[in-house]
Structures are given as structure tokens and as C-alpha cells.
C-alpha positions in Angstrom: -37.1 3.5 32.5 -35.9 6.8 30.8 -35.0 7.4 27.2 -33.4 10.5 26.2 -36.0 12.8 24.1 -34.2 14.5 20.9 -35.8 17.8 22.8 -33.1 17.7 25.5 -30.6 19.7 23.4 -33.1 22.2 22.9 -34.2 22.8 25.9 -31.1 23.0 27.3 -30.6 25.8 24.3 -33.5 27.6 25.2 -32.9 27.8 29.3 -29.6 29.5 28.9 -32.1 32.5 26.6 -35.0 32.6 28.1 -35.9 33.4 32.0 -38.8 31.4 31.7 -39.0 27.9 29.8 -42.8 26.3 29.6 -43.2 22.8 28.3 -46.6 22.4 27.1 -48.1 18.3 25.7 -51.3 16.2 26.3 -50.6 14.8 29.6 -48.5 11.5 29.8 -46.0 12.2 27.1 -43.0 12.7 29.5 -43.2 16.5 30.2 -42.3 16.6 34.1 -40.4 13.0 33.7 -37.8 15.1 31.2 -37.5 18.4 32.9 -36.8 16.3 36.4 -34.6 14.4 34.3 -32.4 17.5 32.9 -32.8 19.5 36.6 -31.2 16.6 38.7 -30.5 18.3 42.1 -30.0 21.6 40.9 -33.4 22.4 40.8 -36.2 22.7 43.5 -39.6 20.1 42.1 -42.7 20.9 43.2 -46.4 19.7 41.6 -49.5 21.4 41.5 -51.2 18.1 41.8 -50.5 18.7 45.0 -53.5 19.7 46.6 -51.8 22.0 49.4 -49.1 23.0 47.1 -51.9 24.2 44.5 -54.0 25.9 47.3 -51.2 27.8 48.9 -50.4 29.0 45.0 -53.5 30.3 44.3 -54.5 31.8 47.7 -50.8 33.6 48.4 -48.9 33.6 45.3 -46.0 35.7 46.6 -45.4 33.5 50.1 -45.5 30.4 47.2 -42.4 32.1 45.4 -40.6 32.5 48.7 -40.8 28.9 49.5 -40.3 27.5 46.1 -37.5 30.6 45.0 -35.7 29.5 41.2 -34.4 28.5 40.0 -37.6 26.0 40.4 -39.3 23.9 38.2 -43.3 24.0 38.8 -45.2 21.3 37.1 -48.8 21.5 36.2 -48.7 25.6 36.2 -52.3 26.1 34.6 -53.9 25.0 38.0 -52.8 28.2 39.3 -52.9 30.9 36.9 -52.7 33.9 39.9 -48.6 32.5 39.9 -47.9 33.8 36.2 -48.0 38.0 37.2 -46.4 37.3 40.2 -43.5 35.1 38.2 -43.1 38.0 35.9 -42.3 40.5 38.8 -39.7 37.9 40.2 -38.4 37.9 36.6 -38.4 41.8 36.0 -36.4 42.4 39.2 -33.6 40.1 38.8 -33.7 38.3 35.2 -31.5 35.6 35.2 -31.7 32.6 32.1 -33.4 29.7 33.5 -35.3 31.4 37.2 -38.5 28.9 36.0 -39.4 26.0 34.0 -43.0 25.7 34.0 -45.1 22.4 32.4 -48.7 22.5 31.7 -51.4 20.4 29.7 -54.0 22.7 29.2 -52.4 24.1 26.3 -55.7 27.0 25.4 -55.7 28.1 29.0 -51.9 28.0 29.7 -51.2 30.2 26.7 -53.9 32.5 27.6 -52.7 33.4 31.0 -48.6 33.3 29.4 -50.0 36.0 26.8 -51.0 38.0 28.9 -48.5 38.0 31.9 -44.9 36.6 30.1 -44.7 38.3 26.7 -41.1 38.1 25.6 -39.9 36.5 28.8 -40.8 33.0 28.2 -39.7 30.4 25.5 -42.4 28.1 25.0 -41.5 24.4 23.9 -43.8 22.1 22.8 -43.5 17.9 23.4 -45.6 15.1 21.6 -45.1 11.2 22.7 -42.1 9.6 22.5 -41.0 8.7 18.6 -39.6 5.4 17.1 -36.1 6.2 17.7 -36.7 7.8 20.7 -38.6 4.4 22.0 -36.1 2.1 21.0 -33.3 4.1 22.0 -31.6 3.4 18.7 -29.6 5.9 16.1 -29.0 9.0 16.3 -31.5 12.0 18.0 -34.2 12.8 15.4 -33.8 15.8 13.1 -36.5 17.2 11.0 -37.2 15.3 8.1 -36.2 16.0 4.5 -37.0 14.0 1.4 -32.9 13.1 0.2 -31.1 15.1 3.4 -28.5 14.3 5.6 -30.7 14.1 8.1 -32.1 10.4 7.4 -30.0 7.5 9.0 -27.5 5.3 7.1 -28.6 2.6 5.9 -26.2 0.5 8.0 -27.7 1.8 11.1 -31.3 1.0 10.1 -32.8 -2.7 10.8 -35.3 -2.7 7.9 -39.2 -2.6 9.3 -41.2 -5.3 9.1 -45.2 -5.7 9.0 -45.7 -7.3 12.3 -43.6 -5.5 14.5 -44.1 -2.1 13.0 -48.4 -2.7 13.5 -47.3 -3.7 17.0 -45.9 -0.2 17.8 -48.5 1.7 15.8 -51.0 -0.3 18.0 -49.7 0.4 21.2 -48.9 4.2 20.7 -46.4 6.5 21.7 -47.2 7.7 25.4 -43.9 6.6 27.6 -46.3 4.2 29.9 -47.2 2.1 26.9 -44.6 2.1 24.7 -41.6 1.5 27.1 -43.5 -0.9 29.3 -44.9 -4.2 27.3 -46.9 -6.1 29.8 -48.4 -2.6 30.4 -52.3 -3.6 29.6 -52.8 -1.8 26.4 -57.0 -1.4 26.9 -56.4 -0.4 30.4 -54.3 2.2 29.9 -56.0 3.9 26.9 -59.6 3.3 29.0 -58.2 5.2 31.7 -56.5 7.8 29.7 -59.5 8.8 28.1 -61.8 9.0 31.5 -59.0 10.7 33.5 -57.5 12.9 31.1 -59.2 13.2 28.0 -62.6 13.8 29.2 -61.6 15.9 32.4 -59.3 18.3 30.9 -60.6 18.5 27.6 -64.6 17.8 28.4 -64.1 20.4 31.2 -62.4 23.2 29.0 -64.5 22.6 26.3 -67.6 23.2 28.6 -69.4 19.9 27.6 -72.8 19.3 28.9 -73.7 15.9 27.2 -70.8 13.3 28.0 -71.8 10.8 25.7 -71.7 12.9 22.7 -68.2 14.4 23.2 -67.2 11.3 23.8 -69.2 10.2 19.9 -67.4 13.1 18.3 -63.5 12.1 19.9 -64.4 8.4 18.7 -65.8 10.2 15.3 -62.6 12.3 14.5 -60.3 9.4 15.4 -62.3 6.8 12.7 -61.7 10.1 10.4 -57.7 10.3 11.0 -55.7 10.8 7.4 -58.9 12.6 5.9 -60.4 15.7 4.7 -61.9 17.3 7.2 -65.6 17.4 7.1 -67.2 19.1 9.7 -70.7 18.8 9.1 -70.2 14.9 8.7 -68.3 14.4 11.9 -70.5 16.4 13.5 -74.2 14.4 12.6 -72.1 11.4 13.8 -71.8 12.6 17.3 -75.5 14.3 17.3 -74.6 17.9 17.9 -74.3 21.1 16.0 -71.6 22.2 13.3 -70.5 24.9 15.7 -70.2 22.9 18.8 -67.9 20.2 16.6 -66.0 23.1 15.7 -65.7 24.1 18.9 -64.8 20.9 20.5 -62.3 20.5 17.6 -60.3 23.3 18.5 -60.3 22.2 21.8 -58.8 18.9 20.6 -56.3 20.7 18.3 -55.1 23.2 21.2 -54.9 19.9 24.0 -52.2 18.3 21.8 -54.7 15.4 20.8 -55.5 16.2 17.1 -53.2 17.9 14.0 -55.0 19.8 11.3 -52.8 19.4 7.8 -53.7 22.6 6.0 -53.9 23.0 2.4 -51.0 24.5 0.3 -52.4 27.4 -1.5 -51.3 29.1 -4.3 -52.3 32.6 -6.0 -51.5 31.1 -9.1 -54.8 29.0 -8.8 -58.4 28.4 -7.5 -58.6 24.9 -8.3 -57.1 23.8 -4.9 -59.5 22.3 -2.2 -59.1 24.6 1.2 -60.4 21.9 3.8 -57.7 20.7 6.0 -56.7 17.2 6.6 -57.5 15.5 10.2 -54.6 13.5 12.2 -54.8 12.1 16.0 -51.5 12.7 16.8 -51.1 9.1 19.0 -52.0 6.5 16.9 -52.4 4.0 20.1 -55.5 6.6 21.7 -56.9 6.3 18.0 -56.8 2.4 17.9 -58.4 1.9 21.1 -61.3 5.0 20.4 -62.1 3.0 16.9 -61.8 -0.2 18.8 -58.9 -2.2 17.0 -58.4 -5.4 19.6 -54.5 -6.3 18.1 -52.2 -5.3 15.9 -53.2 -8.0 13.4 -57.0 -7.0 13.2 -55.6 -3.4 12.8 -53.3 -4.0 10.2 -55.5 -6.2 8.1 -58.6 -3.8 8.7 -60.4 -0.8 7.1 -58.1 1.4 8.8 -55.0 0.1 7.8 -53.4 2.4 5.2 -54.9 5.4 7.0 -53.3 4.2 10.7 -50.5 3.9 8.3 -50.3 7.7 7.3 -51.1 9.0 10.7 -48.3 7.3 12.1 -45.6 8.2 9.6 -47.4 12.0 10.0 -47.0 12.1 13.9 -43.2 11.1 13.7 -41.7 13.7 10.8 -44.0 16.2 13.1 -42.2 14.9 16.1 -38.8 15.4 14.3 -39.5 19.0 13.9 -41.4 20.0 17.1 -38.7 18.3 19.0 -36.0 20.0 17.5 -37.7 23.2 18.4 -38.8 24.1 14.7 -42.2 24.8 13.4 -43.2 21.9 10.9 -43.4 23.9 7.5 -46.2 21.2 6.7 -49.5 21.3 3.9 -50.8 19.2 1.4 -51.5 19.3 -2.0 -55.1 18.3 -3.5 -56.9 19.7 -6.8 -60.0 19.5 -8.1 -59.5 17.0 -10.1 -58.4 14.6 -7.3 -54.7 15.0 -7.8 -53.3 15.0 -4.5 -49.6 14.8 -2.4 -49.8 13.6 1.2 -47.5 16.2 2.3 -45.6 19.6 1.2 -42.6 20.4 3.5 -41.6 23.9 2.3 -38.1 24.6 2.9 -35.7 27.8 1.7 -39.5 28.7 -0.8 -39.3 25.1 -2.1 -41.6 22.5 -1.9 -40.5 19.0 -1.1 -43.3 16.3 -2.0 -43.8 13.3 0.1 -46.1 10.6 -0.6 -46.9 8.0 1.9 -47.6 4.5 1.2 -48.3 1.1 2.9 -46.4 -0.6 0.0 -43.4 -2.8 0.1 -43.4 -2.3 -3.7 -43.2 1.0 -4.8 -43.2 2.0 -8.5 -43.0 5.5 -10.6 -46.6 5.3 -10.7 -46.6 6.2 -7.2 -45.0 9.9 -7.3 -46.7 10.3 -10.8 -48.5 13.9 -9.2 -45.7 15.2 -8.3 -45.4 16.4 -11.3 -48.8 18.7 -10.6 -46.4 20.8 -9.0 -44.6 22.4 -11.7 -47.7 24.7 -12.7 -47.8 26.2 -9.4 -45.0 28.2 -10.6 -42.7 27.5 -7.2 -39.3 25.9 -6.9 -39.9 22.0 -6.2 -36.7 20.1 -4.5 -36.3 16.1 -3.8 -39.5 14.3 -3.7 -39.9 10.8 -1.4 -41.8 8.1 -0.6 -42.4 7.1 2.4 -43.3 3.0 2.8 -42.5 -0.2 3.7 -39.3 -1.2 1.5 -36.5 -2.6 2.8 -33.7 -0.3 1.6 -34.1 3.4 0.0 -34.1 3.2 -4.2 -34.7 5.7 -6.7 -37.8 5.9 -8.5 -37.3 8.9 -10.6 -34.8 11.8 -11.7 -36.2 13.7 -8.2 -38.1 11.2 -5.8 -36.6 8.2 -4.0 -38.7 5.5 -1.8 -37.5 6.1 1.8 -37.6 3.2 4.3 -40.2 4.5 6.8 -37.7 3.0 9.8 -35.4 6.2 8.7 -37.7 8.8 8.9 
């Protein structure tokens, strides 16, 4: 079953500028299924999962490139790095928009090798899961979000979000297996993601010596998703040392699997905190590593408000990321424990965003928005994101926004 990804439009953009086009994601968001999708027959396929396909790359790049000539689309390209130099010869000789589209999911080592051999040749894309409206196949494509823009859908297209079955699609997650496929075994899949991908691509590129403790620390940061990060903490939790949990963070930041939310700072004071906010970007891996059983338990739970924010976090990232734009994303905390869940800065003003699991929302709710004034730079249309049936005003400059438009 395919849905059409809101990234189709760019890609497409991107191929007819670029020689090179490399889609990078964890694994099992839709990366190869999308690019087959968009090549059809005019494109030659081949996998480096393929054991003799991968061998025959490494061992005698040039003869690979003369059986697979572009324009070719070569899916998994960071098993065999020795193809990028000889991809950038190919390109040099006869550039041409669109010769190779190239997918990878080892994000740190796949940009490494691009770096180094595909400066300026390549556009590099960048695809999470599959998004609400992308799921349902519903509404328009996603654009990137915008407290009060034209971007959010009419109300007359939106079928307003209920409890249950909004939980339900938190629960089960975003990866295409999952979320298109409901008799799909939720704990099955998630069990076998993380001992097939998670721990071999990530464990392996992280250099991990002591399974059960990398596997403590991904359980650790997904129990700590929607809050400050604190390293030494997460770190004690999975037994190792401050620098290895940094290490094996970055890892988990680079693979697609976690999103640091960094502070916005300001010259104009000292009295902002400068630790970053921690988000698993799929909020179905993070249910099953902090072991949620159902939707119900997960919604009523400890976790709740914070799966809540994670999820509403992973889909305005999505809207920008798929749209090819950098998300333009921080947060706002003082020391005095004002804080906005998210900045979007847009034309050098800031656009506050609160998120709440509220059906209810009040004035009392964007109340520290008006923090932002003393920071001395422009501040547009302010929302809420939450659980109300239909958007409403709830001042002169911030309006509750139904979290099924987003």
C-alpha cells in the first residue's frame, strides 16, 4: 500500500538541479519504497543488501558503474563507500541532473564519505516516518507549519481529533509497516526493529561493547522524551560514563532516532537555560522502549502529556523537513521557569507555540508569551497547539489550533 509523501514535489525539484540526489532516514521510513515509486521504469534499481551486488561494489567499483550506468538509483550506498569517488568522476565527465539517486541509513558515515567525495554535486534530502496526513491520505500535502498561516487546513476539511483514536496513532508510530498496516503486530515489529536495526546499525557505529547498557541508555532517553536534557542523569541510568552517553547520543541524533530542541538565545540576556530539549522522533519506537502495552494505558499514564508533545513535535518537524526546509526550531526557558514549547523563527520573528493535551484551553495558557517582548525581537502570531475541536482565539496574538491541522 503506497501513500504519496509531501517530499515527492521536492525531490522531483531537486533531481532536475542536482547530478546526485541522496535520501538519507532511520531505516523503515519509506526511503527506497518512494524513490522506486517516483523512478517507475525509467530508472535501473539495484540494492546493496544484496550481498553480490555489495561485494562486486566494493571490490571493482568502476565495472559496478558499467553494469548499473544512470541514470540508476542505488539503495543502501553507505555499505560501499569505495562507489562515492568513482560516482564523482562519472559525474565530472558528463554531468547531467539526476545520473544518481543514492539512499542510505547510516546517516554519520554516509555524510562522511559525501563530504569528502560529492561537495557541491549532490543535494541531500532528508525523510522521517510517514505524518498524519500523509497516513491517512487525507488534505492537502503538508507545508511547514505557522502559528495563523495559510498553510493550516480549513476547517471544513478537518475531522476534529478525538482521544482514542488520536492515542491509537501515537501508539502505533509512524514507520509505513505499522501505520498503514493494522493487524501488523505492534510489539513484533518494534521488538524486531530495535534488534535488527537499532542495535546493528546504531550499536555497530557507535562501537558498543556492553549491549545491555546501550540498550538501558536508548530505553533511558526514550522515558526522557519532551525534556531537558540531562546528560549526567541519563547517563547513571544506563551505568556508563557522561562521555560515552554523549557519544552514543550523537549517534542517536545523527541515525534519525532522536531530535535535540535547542535553546533560543539572546544577547540581550543571561538568564536563559542552554540545555537542549530531548525528542524520539517516532513516538511508536518510544512506546514500546518505555513499555506502554495500548493506547489506553499510554494515554492515561505518566507519559501522557509528554507522548503528547513528542508527537505534535515530530509532525511540524516533518512538515518542514519534507518540504525540503530546515526547521527554524528552539525553545524558550528562563530562569525563573518561564518557558515556550517552541520558537519558530521566521523573516527575524519569533512565532510562540505552546503545546497542550487540553480540550479546554484558556488565556492562561499562552500567559509567557508575553516573556518575549523583553528579548527585544519582533514576535508574530502565537498558537496553541491541543485537543479542541475547532481553532478559537485566545488573545489579541495567539489562537488554539486543532492539533488534526497542524
Amino acid at each position: 500500500m503506497y501513500r504519496t509523501r509531501t517530499l515527492e514535489a521536492y525531490l522531483k525539484k531537486a533531481s532536475r538541479q542536482f547530478p546526485v540526489l541522496v535520501v538519507t532516514g532511520p531505516r523503515q521510513v519509506g526511503k527506497s519504497t518512494l524513490l522506486k515509486h517516483l523512478a517507475g521504469h525509467r530508472r535501473t534499481v539495484v540494492t546493496l543488501d544484496d550481498p553480490l551486488a555489495c561485494d562486486l561494489a566494493r571490490v571493482d567499483p568502476a565495472l559496478f558503474l558499467q553494469r548499473f550506468p544512470p541514470p540508476v538509483l542505488i539503495d543502501e550506498i553507505q555499505y560501499a563507500p569505495q562507489l562515492l569517488p568513482h560516482v564523482k568522476m562519472l559525474v565530472d565527465s558528463m554531468p547531467a541532473p539526476g545520473m544518481f539517486w543514492l539512499t542510505g541509513s547510516q546517516h554519520f558515515h554516509l555524510m562522511k564519505g559525501i563530504s569528502e567525495s560529492l561537495a557541491g554535486r549532490v543535494g541531500v534530502v532528508q525523510l522521517a516516518g510517514l505524518s498524519a496526513k500523509e497516513a491517512d491520505g487525507s488534505g492537502p500535502r503538508a507545508r511547514p507549519f505557522l502559528p495563523g498561516n495559510a498553510g493550516l487546513r480549513p476547517a471544513r476539511s478537518v475531522s476534529p481529533v478525538t482521544l482514542g483514536p488520536l492515542y491509537r496513532r501515537i501508539w502505533r508510530g509512524g514507520y509505513p509497516a505499522i501505520a498503514l498496516h493494522p493487524r501488523m503486530d505492534w510489539s513484533l515489529f518494534h521488538g524486531s526493529y530495535v534488534q535488527t536495526y537499532v542495535q546493528r546499525d546504531v550499536r555497530d557505529l557507535a562501537r558498543v561493547g556492553d549491549e545491555a547498557a546501550f540498550l538501558r541508555f536508548l530505553r533511558g532517553a526514550a522515558a526522557r522524551t519532551g525534556q531537558m536534557l540531562n546528560l549526567t542523569d541519563l547517563a547513571g541510568a544506563a551505568g556508563v560514563a557522561v562521555n560515552t552517553a554523549r557519544s552514543w547520543l550523537s549517534i542517536l541524533q545523527t541515525s534519525g532516532l532522536v531530535y535535540l530542541l535547542e535553546p533560543y538565545h539572546s544577547n540581550l540576556t543571561s538568564r536563559l537555560v542552554k540545555t537542549p530539549k530531548l525528542y524520539f522522533l517516532d513516538t511508536g519506537l518510544c512506546a514500546y522502549l518505555t513499555e506502554w502495552s495500548s493506547p489506553s494505558t499510554l494515554e492515561a499514564g505518566a507519559m501522557s502529556g509528554a507522548i503528547f508533545e513528542t508527537y505534535v513535535m515530530a509532525e511540524l518537524l516533518k512538515g518542514y523537513w519534507h518540504n525540503g526546509q530546515r526547521a527554524p526550531f528552539f525553545f524558550y526557558r528562563d530562569k525563573d521557569a518561564r518557558e515556550i514549547d517552541l520558537l519558530i523563527l521566521r523573516d527575524g520573528a519569533l512565532h510562540p507555540v505552546e503545546i497542550k493535551k487540553t480540550a479546554s484551553p484558556g488565556r492562561f495558557d499562552v500567559a509567557h508569551f508575553a516573556t518575549l517582548k523583553r528579548l527585544g525581537v519582533p514576535v508574530g502570531a502565537g498558537g496553541l497547539v491541543c485537543l479542541c475541536a475547532q481553532a478559537m482565539p485566545l488573545t489579541e496574538f495567539a489562537t488554539a489550533i486543532p492539533v488534526g491541522t497542524i
